[in-house]
ROVOLUM-848201 format. One record per residue: x negated, z negated, y of N, C-alpha, C, O in turn; residue in three letters. Coordinates in nm, 3 decimals. Atoms other than C-alpha are relative to their C-alpha. Layout:
BEGIN
{{X Z Y} {X Z Y} {X Z Y} {X Z Y} "ALA"}
...
***
This chain:
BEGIN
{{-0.074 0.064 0.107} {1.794 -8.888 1.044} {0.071 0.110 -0.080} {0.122 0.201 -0.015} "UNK"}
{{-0.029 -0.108 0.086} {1.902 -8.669 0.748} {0.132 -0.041 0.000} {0.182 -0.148 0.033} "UNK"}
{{-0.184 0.058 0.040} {2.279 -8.643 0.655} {0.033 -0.096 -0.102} {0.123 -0.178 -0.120} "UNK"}
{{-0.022 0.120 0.168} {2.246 -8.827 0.332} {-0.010 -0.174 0.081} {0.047 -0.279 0.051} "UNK"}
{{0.054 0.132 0.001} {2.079 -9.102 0.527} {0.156 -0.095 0.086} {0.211 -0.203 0.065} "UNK"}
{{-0.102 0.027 -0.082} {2.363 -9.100 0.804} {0.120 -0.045 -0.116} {0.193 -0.142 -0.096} "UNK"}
{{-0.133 -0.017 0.049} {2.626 -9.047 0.521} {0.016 -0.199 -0.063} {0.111 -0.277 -0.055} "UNK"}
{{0.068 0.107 0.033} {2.440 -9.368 0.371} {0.038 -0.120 0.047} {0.075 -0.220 -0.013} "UNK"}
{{-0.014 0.110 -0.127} {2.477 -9.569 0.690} {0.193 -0.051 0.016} {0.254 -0.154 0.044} "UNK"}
{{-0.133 0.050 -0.087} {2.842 -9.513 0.754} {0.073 -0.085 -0.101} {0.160 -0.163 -0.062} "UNK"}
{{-0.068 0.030 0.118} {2.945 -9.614 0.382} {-0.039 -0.153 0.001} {0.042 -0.246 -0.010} "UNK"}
{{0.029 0.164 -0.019} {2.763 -9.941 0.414} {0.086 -0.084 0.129} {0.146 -0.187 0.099} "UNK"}
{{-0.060 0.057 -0.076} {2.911 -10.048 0.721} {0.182 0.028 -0.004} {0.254 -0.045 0.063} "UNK"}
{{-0.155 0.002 0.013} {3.285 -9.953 0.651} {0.024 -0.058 -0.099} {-0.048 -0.079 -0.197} "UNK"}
{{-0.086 0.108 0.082} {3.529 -10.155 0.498} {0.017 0.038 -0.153} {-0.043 0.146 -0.152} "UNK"}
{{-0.004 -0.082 0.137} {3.586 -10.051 0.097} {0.116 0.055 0.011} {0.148 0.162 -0.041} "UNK"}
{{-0.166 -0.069 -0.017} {3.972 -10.029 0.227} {0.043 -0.033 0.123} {-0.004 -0.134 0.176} "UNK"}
{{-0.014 -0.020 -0.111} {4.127 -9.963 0.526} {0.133 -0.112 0.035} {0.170 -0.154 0.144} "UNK"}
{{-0.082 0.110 -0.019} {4.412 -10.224 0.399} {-0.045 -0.107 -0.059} {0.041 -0.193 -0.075} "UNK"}
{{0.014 0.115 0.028} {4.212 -10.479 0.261} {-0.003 -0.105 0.095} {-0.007 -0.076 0.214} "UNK"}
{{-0.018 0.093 -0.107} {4.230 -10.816 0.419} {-0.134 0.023 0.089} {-0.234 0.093 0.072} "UNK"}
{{0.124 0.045 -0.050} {4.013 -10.926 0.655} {-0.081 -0.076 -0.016} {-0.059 -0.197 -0.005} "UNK"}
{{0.053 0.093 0.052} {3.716 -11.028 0.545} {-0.170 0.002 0.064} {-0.232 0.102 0.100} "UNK"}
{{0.158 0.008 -0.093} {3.362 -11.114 0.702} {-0.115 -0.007 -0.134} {-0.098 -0.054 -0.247} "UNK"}
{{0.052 0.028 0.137} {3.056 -11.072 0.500} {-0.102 -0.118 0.050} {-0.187 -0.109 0.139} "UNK"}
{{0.084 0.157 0.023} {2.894 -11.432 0.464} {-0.105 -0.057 -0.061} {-0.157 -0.167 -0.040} "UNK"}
{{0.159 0.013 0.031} {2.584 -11.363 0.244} {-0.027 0.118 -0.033} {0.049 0.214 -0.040} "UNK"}
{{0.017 -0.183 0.065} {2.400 -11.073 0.119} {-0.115 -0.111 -0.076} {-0.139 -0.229 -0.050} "UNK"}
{{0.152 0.079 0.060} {2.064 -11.153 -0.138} {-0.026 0.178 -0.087} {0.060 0.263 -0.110} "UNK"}
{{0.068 -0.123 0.085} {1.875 -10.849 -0.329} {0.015 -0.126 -0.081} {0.021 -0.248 -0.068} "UNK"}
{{-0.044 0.102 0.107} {1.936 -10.916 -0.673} {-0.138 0.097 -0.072} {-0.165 0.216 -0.058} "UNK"}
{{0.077 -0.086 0.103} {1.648 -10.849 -0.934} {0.034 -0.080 -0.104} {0.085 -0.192 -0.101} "UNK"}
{{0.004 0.038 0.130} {1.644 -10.897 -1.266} {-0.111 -0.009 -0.092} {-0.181 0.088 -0.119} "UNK"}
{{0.180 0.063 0.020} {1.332 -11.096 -1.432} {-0.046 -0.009 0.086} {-0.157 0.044 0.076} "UNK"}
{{0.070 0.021 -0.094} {1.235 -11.171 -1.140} {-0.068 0.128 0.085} {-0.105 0.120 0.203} "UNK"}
{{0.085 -0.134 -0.014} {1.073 -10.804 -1.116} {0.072 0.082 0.071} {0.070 0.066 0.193} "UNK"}
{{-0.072 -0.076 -0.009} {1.297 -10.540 -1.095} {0.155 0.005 0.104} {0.269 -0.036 0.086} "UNK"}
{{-0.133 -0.006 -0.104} {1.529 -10.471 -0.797} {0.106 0.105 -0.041} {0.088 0.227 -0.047} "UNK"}
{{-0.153 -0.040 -0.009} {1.897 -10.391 -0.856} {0.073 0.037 0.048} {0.149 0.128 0.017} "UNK"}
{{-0.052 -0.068 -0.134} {2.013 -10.381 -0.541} {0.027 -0.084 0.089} {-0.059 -0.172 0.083} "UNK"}
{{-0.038 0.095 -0.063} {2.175 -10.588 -0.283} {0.157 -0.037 -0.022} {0.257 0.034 -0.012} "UNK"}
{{-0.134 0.027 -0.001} {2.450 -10.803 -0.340} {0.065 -0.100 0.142} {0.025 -0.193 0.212} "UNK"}
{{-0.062 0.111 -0.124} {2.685 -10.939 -0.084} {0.135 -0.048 -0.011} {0.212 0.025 -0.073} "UNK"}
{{-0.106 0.086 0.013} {2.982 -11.209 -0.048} {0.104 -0.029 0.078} {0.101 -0.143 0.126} "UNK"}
{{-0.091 -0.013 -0.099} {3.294 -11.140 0.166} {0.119 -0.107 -0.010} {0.206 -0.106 -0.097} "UNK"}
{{-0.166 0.060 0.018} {3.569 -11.386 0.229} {0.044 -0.004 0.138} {-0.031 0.054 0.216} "UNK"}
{{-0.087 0.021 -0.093} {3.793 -11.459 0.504} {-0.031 -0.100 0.097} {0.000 -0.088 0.216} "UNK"}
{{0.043 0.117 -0.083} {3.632 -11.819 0.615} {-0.143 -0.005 -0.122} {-0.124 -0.047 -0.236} "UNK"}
{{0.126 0.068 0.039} {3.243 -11.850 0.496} {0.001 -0.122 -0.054} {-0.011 -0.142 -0.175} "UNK"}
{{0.009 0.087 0.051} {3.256 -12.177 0.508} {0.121 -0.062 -0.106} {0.158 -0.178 -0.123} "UNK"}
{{-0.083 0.088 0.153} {3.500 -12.209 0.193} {-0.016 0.111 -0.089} {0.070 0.186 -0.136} "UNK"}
{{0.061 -0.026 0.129} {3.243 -12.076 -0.048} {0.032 -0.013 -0.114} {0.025 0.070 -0.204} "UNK"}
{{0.004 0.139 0.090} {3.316 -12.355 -0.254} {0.116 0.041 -0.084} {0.139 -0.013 -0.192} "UNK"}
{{-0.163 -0.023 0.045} {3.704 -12.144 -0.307} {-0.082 0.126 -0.099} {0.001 0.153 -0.186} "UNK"}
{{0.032 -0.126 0.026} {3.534 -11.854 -0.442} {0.047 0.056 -0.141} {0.078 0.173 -0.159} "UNK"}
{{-0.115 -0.013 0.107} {3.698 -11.872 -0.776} {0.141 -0.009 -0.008} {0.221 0.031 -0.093} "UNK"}
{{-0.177 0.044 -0.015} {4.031 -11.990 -0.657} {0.061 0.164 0.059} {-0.007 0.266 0.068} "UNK"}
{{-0.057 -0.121 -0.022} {4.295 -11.721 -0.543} {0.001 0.019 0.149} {0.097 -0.001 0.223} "UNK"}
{{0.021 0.008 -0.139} {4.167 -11.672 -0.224} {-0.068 0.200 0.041} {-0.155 0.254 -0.028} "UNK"}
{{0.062 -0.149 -0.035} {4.087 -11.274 -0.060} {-0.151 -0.005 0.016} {-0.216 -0.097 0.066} "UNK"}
{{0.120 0.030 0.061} {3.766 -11.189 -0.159} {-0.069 0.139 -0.017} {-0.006 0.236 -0.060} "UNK"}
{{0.063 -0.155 0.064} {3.515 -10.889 -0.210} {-0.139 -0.050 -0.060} {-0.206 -0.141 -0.011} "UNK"}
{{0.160 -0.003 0.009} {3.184 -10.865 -0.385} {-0.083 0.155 0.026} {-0.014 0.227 0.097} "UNK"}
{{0.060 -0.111 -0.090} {2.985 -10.572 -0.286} {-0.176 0.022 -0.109} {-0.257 -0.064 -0.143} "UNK"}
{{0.127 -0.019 0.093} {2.682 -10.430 -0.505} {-0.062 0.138 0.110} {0.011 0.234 0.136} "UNK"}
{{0.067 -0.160 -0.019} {2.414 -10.146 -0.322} {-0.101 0.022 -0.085} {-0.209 -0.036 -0.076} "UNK"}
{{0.104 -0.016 0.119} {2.239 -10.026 -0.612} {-0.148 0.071 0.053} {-0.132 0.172 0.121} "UNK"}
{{0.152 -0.045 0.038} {1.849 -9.937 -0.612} {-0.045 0.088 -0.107} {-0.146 0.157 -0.114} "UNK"}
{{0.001 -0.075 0.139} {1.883 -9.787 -0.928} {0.102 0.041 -0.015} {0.202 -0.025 0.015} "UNK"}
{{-0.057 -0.066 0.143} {2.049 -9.555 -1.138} {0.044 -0.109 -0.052} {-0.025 -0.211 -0.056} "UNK"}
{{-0.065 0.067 0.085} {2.326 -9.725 -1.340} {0.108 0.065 -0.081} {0.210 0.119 -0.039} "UNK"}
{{-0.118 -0.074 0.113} {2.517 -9.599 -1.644} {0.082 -0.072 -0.003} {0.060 -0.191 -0.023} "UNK"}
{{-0.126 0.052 -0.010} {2.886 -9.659 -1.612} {0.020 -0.098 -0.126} {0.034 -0.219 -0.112} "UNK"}
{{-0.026 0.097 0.100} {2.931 -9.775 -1.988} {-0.083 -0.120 -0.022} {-0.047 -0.203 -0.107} "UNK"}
{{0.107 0.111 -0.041} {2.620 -10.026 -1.892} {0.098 -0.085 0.030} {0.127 -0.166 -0.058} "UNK"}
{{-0.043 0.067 -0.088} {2.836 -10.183 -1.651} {0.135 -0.051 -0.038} {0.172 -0.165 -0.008} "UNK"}
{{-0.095 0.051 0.097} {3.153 -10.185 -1.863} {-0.037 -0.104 -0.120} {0.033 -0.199 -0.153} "UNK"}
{{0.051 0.126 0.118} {2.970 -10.387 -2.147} {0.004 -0.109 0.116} {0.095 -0.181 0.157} "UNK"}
{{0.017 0.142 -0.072} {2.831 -10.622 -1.925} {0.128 -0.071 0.062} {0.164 -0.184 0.029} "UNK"}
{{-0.149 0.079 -0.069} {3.165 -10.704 -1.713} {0.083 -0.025 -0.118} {0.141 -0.131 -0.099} "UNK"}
{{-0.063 0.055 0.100} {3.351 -10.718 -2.077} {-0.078 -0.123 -0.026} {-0.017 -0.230 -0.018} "UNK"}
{{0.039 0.135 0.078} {3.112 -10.977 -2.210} {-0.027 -0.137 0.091} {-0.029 -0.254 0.054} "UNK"}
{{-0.008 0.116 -0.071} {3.072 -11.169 -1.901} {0.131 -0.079 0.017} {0.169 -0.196 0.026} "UNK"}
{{-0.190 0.102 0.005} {3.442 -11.224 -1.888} {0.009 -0.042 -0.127} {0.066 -0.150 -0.145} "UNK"}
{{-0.006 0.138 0.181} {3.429 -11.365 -2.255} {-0.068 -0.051 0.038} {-0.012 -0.158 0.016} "UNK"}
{{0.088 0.061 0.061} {3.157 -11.513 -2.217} {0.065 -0.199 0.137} {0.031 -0.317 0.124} "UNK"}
{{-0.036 0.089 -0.135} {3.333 -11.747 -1.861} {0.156 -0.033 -0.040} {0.225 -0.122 0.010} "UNK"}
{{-0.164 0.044 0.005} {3.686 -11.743 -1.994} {0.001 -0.067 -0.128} {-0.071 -0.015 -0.214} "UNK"}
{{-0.026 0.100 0.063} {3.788 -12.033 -2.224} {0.089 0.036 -0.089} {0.077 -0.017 -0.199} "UNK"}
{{-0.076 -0.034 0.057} {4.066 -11.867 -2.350} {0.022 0.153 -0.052} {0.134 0.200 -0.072} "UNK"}
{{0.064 -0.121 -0.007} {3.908 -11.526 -2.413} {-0.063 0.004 -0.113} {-0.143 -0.089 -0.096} "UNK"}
{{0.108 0.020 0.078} {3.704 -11.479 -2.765} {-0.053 0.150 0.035} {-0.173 0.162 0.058} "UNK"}
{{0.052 -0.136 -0.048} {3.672 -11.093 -2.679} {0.016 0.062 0.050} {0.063 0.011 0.152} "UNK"}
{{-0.044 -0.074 -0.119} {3.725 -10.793 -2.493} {0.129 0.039 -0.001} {0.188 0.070 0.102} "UNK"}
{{-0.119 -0.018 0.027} {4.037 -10.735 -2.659} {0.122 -0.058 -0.012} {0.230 -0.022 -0.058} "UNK"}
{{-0.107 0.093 -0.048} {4.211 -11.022 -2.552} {0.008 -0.025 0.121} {0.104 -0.090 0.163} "UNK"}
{{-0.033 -0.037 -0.163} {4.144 -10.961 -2.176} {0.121 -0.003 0.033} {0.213 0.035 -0.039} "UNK"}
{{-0.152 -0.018 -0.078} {4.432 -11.011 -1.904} {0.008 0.131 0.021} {-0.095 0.187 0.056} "UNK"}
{{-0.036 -0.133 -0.048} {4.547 -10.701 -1.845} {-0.074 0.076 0.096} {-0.118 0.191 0.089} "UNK"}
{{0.025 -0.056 -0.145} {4.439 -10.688 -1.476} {-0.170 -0.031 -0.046} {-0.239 0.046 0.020} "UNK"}
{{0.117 0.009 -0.029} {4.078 -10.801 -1.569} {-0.049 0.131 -0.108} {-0.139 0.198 -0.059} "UNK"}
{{0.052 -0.058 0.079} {4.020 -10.569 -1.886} {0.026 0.153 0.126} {-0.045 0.252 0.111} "UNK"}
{{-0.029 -0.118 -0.067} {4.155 -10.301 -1.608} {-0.136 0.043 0.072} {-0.207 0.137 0.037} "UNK"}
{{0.114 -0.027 -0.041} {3.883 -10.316 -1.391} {-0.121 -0.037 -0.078} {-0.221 -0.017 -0.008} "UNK"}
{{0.117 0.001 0.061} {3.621 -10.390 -1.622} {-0.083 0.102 -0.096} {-0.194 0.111 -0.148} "UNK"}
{{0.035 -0.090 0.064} {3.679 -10.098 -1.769} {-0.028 0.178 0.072} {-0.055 0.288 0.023} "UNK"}
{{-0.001 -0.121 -0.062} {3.679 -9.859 -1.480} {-0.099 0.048 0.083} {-0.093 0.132 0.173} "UNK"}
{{0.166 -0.054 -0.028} {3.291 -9.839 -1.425} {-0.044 0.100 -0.018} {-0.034 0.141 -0.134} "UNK"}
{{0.035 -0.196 0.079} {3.145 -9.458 -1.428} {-0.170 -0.041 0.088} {-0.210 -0.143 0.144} "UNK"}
{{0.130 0.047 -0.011} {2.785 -9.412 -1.353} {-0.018 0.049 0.138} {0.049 0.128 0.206} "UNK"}
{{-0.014 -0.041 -0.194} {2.639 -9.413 -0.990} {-0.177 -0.010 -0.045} {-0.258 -0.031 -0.136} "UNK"}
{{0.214 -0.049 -0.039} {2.268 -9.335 -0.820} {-0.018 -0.099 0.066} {0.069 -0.153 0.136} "UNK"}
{{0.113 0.037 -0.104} {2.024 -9.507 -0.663} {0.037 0.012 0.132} {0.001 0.121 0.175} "UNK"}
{{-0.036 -0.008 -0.142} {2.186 -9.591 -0.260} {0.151 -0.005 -0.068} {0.211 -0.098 -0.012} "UNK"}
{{-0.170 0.052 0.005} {2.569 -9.602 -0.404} {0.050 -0.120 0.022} {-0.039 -0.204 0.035} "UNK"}
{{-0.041 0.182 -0.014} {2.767 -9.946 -0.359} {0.125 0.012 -0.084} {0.195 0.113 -0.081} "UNK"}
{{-0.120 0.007 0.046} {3.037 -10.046 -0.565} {0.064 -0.141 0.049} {0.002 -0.247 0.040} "UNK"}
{{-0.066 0.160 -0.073} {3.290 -10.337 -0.394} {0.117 -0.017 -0.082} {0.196 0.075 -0.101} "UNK"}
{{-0.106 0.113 0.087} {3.525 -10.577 -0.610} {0.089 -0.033 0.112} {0.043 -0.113 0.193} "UNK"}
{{-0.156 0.078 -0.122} {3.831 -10.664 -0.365} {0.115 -0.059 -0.120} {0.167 -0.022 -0.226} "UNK"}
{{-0.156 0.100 0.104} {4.103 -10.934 -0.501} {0.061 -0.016 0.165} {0.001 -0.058 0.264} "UNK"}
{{-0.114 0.055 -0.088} {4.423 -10.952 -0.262} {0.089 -0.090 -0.096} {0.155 -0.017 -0.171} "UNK"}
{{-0.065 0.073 0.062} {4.599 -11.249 -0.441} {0.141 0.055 0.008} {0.187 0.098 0.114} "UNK"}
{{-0.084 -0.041 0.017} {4.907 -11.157 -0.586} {0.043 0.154 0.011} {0.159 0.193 0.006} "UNK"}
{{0.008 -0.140 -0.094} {4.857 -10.803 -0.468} {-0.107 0.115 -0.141} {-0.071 0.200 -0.223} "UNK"}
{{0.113 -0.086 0.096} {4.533 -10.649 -0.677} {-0.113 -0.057 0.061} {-0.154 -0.116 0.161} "UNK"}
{{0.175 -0.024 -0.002} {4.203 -10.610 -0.777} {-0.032 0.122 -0.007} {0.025 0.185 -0.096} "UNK"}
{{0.051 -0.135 -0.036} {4.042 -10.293 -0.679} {-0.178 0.014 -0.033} {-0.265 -0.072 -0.029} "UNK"}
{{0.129 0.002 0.006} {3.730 -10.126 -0.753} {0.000 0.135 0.093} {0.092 0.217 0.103} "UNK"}
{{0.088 -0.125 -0.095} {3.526 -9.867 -0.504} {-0.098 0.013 -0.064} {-0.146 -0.066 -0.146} "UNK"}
{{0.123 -0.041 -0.017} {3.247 -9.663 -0.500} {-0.003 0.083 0.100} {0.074 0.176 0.125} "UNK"}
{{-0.003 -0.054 -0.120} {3.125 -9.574 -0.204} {0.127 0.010 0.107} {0.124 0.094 0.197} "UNK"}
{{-0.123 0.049 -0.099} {3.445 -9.669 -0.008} {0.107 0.116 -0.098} {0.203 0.165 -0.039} "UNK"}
{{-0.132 -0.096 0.032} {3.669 -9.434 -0.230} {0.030 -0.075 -0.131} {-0.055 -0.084 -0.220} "UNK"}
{{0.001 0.066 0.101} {3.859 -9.643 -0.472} {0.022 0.035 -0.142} {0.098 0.131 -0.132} "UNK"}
{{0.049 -0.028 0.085} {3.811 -9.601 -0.836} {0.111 -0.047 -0.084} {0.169 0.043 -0.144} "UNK"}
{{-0.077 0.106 0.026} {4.038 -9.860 -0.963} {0.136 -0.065 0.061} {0.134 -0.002 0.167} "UNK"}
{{-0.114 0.055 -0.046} {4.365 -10.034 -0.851} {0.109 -0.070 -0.089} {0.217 -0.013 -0.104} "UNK"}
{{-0.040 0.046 0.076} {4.484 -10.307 -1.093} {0.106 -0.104 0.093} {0.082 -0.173 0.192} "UNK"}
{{-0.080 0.150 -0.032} {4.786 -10.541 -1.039} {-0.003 -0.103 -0.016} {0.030 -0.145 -0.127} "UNK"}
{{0.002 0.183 0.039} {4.745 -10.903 -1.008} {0.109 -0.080 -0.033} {0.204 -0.125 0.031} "UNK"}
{{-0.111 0.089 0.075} {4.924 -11.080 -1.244} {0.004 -0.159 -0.015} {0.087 -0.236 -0.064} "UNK"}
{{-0.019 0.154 -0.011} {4.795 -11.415 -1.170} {-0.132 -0.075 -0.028} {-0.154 -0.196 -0.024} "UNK"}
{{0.124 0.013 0.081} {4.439 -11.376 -1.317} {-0.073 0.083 0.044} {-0.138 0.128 -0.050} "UNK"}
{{0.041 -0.126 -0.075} {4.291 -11.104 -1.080} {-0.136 -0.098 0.032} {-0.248 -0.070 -0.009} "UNK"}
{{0.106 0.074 -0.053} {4.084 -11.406 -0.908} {-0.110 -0.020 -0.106} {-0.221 -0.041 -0.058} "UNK"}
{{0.078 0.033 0.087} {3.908 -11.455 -1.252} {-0.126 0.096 -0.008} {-0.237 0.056 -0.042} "UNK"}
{{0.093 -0.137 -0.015} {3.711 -11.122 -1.218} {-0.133 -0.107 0.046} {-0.205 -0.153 -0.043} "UNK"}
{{0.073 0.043 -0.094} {3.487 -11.296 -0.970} {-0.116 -0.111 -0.145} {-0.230 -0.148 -0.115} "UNK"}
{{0.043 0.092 0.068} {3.371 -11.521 -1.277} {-0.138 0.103 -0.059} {-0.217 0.050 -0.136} "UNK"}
{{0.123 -0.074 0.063} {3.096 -11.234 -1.367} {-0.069 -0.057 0.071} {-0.168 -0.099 0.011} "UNK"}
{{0.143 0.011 -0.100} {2.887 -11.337 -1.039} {0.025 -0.172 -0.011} {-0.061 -0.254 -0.042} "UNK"}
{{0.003 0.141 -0.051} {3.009 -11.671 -0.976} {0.056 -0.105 -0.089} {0.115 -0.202 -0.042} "UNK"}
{{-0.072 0.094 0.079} {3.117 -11.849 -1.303} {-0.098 -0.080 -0.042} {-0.198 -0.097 0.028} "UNK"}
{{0.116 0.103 0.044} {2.922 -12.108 -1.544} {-0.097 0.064 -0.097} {-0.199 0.020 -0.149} "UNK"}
{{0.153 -0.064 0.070} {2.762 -11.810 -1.722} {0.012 0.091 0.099} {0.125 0.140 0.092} "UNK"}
{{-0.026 -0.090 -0.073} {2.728 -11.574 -1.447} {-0.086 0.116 0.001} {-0.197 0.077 -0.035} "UNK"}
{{0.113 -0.087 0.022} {2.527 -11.219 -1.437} {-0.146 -0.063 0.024} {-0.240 -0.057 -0.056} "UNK"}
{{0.076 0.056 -0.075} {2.304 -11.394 -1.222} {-0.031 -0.131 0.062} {0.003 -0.150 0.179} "UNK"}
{{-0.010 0.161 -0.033} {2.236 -11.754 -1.178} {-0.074 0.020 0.149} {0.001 -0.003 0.244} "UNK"}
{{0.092 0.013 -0.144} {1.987 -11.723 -0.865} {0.088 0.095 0.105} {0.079 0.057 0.221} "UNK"}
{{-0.002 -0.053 -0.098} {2.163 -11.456 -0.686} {0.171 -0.073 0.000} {0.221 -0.046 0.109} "UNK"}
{{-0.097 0.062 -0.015} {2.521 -11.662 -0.748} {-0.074 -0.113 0.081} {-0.023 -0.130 0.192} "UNK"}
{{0.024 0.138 -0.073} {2.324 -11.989 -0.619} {-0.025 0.022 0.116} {0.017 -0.069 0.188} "UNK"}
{{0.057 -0.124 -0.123} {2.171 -11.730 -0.302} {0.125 0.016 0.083} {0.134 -0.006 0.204} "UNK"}
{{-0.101 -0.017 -0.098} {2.525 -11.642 -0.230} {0.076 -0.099 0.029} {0.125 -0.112 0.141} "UNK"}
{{-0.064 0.092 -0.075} {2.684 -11.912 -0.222} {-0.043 -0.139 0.110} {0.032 -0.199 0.188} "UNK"}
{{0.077 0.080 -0.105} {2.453 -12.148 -0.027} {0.011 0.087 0.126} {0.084 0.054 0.219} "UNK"}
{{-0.013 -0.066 -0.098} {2.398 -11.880 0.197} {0.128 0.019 0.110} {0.127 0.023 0.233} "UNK"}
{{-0.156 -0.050 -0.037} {2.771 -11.801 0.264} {0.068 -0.133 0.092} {0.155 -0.115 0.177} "UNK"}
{{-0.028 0.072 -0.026} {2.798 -12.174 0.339} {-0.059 -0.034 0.136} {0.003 -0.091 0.225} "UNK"}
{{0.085 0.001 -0.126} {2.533 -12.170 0.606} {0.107 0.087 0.145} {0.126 0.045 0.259} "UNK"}
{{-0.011 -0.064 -0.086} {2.707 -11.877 0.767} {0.120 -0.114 0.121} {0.156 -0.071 0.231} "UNK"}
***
């Protein structure tokens, strides 16, 4: 086993933070896009599996991306700006973002092929971003932290199949 592969191994299985809550992971799904093209694997951490169903509410929470690809940071900043307009009601653009969501949406840099980046919400506490377990990000929750989560799991979400994937799944567990 090479070091990269080991280094690989240990990053996937450790926590993104050493004080985030405790949280179990309750689905995973490879995510492609067009059906074709693999992305990576996404997975769905909460506290109790079976309350999927909270996954928007202000409940502790991670999402978890292991990329397959190469991804350009300002890629990943568009997309998380326009998905949060495009899920928030009271949102027309990026420049009316909550504070705490325009925070992390804007603190995407570019990663390789085997990196992971994990979303953590501690209600009332923050939203955090990682890569590779070293965090990147560290926004205060002002009351609107839980909304983040509306990129994967809202009524326009990145991903309709791999939101419907995780949360069925998560429910099973």
């Amino acid at each position: 086993m090479t070091r990269g592969t080991l280094l690989l191994l240990l990053l996937m299985a450790a926590p993104a933070s050493a004080d985030a809550p405790d949280l179990q992971r309750c689905s995973e799904v490879e995510l492609k896009v067009i059906g074709l093209f693999s992305v990576g694997t996404a997975s769905l951490h909460l506290a109790d599996c079976a309350q999927a169903d909270r996954v928007l509410e202000r409940v502790p929470k991670q999402f978890s991306l292991l990329l397959d690809r190469d991804m350009a940071g300002a890629d990943l900043v568009e997309s998380a700006n326009e998905l949060l307009v495009e899920n928030l009601d009271d949102v027309g653009d990026p420049t009316e973002l909550p504070a705490e969501l325009a925070c992390l949406a804007n603190a995407y840099v570019d990663a390789e092929d085997g990196e992971r980046f994990d979303v953590v919400y501690e209600p009332e506490r923050r939203l955090a971003l990682y890569r590779n377990g070293e965090l990147l990000e560290e926004c205060p929750d002002r009351g609107r932290g839980h909304e983040y989560f509306n990129i994967w799991f809202g009524e326009e979400p990145f991903n309709q199949r791999m939101k419907k994937a995780l949360l069925e799944r998560a429910g099973e567990s």
